[in-house]
PyMOL Python script that loads the backbone (N, CA, C, O; Angstrom):
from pymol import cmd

cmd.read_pdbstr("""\
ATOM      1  N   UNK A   1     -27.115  -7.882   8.458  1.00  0.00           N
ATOM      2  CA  UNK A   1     -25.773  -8.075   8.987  1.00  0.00           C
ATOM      3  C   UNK A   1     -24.790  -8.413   7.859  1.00  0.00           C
ATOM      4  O   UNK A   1     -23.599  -8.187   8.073  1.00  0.00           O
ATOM      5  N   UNK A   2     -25.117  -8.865   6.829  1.00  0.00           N
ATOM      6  CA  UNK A   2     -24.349  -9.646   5.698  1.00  0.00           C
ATOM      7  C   UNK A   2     -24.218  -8.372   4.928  1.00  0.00           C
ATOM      8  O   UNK A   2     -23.124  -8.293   4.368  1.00  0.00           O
ATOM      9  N   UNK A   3     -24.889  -7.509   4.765  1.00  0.00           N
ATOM     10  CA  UNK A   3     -24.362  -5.744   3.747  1.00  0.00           C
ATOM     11  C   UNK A   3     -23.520  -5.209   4.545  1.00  0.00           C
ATOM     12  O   UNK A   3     -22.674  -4.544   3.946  1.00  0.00           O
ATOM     13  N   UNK A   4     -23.353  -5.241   6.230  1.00  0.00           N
ATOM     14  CA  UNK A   4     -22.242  -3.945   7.145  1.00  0.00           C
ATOM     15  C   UNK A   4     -21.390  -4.670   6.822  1.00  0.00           C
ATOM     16  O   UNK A   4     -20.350  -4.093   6.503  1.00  0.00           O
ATOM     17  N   UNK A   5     -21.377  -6.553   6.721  1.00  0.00           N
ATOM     18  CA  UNK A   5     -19.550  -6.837   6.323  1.00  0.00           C
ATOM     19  C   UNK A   5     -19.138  -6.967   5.364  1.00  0.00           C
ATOM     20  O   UNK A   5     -17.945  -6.885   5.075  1.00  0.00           O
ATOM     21  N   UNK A   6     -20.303  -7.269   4.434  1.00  0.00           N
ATOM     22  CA  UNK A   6     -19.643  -6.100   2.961  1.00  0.00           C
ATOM     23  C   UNK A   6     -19.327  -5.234   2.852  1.00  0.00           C
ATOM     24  O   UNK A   6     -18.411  -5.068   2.046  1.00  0.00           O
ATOM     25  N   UNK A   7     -19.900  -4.015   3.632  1.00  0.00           N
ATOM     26  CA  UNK A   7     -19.484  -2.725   3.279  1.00  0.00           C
ATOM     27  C   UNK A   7     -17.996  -2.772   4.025  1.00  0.00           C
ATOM     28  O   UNK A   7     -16.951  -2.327   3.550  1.00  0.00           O
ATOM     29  N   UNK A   8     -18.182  -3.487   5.438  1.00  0.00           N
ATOM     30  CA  UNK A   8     -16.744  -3.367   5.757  1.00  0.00           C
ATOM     31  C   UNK A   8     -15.429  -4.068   5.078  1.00  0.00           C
ATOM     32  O   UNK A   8     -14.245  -3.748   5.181  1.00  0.00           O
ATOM     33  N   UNK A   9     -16.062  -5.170   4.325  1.00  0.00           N
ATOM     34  CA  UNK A   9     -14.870  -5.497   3.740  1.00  0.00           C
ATOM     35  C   UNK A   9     -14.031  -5.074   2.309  1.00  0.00           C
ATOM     36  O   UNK A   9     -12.855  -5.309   2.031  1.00  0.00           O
ATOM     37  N   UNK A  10     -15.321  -4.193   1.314  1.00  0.00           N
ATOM     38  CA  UNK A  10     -15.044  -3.460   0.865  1.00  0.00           C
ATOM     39  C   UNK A  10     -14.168  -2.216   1.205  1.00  0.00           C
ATOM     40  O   UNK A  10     -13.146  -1.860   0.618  1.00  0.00           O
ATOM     41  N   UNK A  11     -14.785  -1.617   2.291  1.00  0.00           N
ATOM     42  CA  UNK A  11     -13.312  -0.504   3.134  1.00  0.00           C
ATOM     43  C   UNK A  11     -12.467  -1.054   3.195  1.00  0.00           C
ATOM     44  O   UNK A  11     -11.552  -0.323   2.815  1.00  0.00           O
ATOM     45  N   UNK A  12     -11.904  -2.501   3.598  1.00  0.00           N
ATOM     46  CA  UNK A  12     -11.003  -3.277   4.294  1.00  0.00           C
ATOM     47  C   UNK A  12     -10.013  -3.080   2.956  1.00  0.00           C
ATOM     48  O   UNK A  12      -8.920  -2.515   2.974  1.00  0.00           O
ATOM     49  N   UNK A  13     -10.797  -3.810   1.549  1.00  0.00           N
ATOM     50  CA  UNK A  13     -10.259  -3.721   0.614  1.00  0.00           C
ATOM     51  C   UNK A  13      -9.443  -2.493  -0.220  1.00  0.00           C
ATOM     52  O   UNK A  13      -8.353  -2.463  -0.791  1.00  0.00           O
ATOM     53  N   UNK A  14     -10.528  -1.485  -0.001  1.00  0.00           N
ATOM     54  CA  UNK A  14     -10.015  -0.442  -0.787  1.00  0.00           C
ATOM     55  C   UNK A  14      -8.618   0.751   0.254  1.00  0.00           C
ATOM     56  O   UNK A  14      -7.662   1.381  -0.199  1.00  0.00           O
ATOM     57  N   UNK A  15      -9.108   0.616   1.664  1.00  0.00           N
ATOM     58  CA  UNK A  15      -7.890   0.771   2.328  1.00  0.00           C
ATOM     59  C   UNK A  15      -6.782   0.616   2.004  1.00  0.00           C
ATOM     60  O   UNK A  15      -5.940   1.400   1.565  1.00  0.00           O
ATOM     61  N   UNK A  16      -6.755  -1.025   2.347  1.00  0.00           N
ATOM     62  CA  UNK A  16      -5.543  -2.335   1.647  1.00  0.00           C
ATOM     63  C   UNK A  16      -4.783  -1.584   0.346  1.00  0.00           C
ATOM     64  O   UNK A  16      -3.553  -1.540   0.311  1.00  0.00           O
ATOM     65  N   UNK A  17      -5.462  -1.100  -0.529  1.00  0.00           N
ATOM     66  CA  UNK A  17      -4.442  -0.804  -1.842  1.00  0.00           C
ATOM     67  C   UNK A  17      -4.305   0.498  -1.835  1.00  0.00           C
ATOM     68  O   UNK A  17      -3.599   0.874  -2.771  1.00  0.00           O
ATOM     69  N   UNK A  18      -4.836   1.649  -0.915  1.00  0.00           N
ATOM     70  CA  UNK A  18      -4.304   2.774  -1.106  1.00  0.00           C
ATOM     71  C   UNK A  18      -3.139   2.903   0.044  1.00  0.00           C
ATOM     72  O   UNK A  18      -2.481   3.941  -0.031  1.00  0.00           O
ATOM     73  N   UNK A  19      -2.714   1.781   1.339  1.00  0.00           N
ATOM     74  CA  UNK A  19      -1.548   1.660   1.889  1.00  0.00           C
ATOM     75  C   UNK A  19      -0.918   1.168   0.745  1.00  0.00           C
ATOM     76  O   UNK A  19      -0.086   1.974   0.328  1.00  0.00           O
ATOM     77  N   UNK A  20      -1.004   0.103   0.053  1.00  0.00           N
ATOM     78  CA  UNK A  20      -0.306  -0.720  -1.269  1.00  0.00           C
ATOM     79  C   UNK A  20       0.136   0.627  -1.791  1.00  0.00           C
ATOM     80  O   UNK A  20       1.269   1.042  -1.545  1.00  0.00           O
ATOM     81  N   UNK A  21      -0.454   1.098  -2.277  1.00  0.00           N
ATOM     82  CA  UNK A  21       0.044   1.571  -3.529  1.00  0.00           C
ATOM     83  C   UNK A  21       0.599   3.253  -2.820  1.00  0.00           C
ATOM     84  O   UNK A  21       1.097   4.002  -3.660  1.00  0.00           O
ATOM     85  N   UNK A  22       0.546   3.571  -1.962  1.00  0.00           N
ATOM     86  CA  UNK A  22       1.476   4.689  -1.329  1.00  0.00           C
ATOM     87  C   UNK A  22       2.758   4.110  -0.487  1.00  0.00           C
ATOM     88  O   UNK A  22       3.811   4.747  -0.450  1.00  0.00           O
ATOM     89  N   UNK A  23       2.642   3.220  -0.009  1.00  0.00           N
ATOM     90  CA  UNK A  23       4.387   2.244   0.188  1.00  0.00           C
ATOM     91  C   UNK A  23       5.116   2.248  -0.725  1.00  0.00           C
ATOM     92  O   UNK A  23       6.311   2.530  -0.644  1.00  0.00           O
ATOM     93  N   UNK A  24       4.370   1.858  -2.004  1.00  0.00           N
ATOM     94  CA  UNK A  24       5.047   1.228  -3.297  1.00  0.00           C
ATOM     95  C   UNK A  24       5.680   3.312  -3.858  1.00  0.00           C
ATOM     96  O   UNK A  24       6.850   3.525  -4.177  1.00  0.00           O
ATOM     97  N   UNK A  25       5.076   3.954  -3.841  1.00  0.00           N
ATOM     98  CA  UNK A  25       5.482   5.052  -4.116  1.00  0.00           C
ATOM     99  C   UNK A  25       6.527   5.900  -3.403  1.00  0.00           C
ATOM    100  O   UNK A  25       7.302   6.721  -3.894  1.00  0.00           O
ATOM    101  N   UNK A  26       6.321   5.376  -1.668  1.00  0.00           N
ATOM    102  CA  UNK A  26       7.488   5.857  -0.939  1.00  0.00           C
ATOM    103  C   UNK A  26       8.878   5.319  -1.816  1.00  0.00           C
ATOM    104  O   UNK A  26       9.879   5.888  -2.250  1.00  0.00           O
ATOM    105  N   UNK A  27       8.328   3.790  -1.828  1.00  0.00           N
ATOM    106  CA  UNK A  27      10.085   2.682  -1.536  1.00  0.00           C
ATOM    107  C   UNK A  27      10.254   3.351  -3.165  1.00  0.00           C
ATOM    108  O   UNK A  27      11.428   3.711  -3.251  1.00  0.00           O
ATOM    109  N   UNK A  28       9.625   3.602  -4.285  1.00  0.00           N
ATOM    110  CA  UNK A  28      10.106   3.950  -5.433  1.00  0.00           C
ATOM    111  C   UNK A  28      10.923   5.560  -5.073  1.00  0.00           C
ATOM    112  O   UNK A  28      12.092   5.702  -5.429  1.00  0.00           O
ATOM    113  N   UNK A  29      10.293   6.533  -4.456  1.00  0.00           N
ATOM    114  CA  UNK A  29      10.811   7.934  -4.424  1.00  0.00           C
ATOM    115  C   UNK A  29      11.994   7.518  -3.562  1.00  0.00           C
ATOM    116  O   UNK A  29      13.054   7.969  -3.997  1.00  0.00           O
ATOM    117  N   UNK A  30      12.105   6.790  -2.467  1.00  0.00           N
ATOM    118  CA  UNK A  30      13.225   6.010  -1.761  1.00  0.00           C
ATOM    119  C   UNK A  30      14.462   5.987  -2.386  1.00  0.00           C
ATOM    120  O   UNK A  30      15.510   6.605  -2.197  1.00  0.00           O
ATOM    121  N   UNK A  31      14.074   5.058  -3.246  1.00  0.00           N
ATOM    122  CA  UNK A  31      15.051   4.759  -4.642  1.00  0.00           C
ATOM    123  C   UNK A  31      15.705   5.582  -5.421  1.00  0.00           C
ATOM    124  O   UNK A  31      16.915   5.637  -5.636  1.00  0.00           O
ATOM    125  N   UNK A  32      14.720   6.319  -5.899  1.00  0.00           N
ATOM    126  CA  UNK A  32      15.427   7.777  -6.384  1.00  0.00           C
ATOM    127  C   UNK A  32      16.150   8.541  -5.092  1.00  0.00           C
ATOM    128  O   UNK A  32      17.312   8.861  -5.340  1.00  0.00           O
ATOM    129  N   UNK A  33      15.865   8.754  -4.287  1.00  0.00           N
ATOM    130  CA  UNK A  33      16.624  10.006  -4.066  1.00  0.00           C
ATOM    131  C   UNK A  33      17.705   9.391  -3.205  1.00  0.00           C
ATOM    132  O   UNK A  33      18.622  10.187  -3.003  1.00  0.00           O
ATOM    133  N   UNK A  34      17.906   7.931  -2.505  1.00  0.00           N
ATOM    134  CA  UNK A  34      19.345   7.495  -1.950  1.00  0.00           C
ATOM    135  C   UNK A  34      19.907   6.781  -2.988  1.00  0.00           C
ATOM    136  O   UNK A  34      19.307   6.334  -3.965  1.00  0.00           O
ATOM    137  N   UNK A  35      21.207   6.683  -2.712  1.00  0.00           N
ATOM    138  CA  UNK A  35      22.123   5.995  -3.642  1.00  0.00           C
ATOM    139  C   UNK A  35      21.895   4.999  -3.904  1.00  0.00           C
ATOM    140  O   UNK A  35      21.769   4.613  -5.067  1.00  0.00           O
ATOM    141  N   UNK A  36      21.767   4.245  -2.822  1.00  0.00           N
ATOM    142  CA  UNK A  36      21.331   2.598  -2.473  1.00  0.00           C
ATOM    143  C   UNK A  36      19.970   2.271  -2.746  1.00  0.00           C
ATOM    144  O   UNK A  36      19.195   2.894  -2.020  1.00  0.00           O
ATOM    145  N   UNK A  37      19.362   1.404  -3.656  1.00  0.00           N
ATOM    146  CA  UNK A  37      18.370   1.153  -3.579  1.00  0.00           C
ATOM    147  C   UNK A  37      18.268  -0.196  -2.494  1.00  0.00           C
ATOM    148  O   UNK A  37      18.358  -1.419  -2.609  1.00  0.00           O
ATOM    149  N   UNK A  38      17.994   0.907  -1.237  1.00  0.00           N
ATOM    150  CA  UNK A  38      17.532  -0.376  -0.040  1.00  0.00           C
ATOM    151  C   UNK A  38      16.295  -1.180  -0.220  1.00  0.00           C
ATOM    152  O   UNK A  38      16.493  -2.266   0.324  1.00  0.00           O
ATOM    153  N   UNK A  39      15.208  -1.133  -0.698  1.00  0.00           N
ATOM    154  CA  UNK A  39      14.064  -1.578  -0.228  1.00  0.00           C
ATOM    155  C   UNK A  39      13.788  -2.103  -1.907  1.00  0.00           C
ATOM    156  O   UNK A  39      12.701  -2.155  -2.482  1.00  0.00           O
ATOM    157  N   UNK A  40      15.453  -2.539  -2.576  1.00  0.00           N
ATOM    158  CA  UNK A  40      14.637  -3.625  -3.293  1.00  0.00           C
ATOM    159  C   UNK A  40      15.328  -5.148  -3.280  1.00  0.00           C
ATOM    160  O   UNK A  40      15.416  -5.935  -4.223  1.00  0.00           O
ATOM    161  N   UNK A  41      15.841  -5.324  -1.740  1.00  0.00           N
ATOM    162  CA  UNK A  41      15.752  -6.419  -1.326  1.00  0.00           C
ATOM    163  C   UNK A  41      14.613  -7.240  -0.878  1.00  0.00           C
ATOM    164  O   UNK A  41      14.591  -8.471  -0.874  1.00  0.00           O
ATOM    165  N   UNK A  42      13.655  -6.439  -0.497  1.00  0.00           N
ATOM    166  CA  UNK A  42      12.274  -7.005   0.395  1.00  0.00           C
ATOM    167  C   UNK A  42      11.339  -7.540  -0.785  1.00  0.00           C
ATOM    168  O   UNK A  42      10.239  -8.029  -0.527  1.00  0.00           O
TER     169      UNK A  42
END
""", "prot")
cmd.dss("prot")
cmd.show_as("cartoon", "prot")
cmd.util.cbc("prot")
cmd.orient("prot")
């Protein structure tokens, strides 16, 4: 039982930074292409 919630928390983890790091690429292309950089208030 202690390896499936490793393995799941490993998914949990590596999930976690490929939402991270494709947000972070929207709000950057965001940036570029409107005038306003909205989303670097948050």
């Amino acid at each position: 039982m202690e390896a499936s919630l490793q393995t799941a928390s490993i998914a949990f983890i590596i999930s976690w930074r490929i939402v991270r790091c494709s947000f972070e690429l929207t709000t950057s292309f965001l940036d570029k292409v409107l005038p306003i950089p909205l989303f670097r208030r948050f």
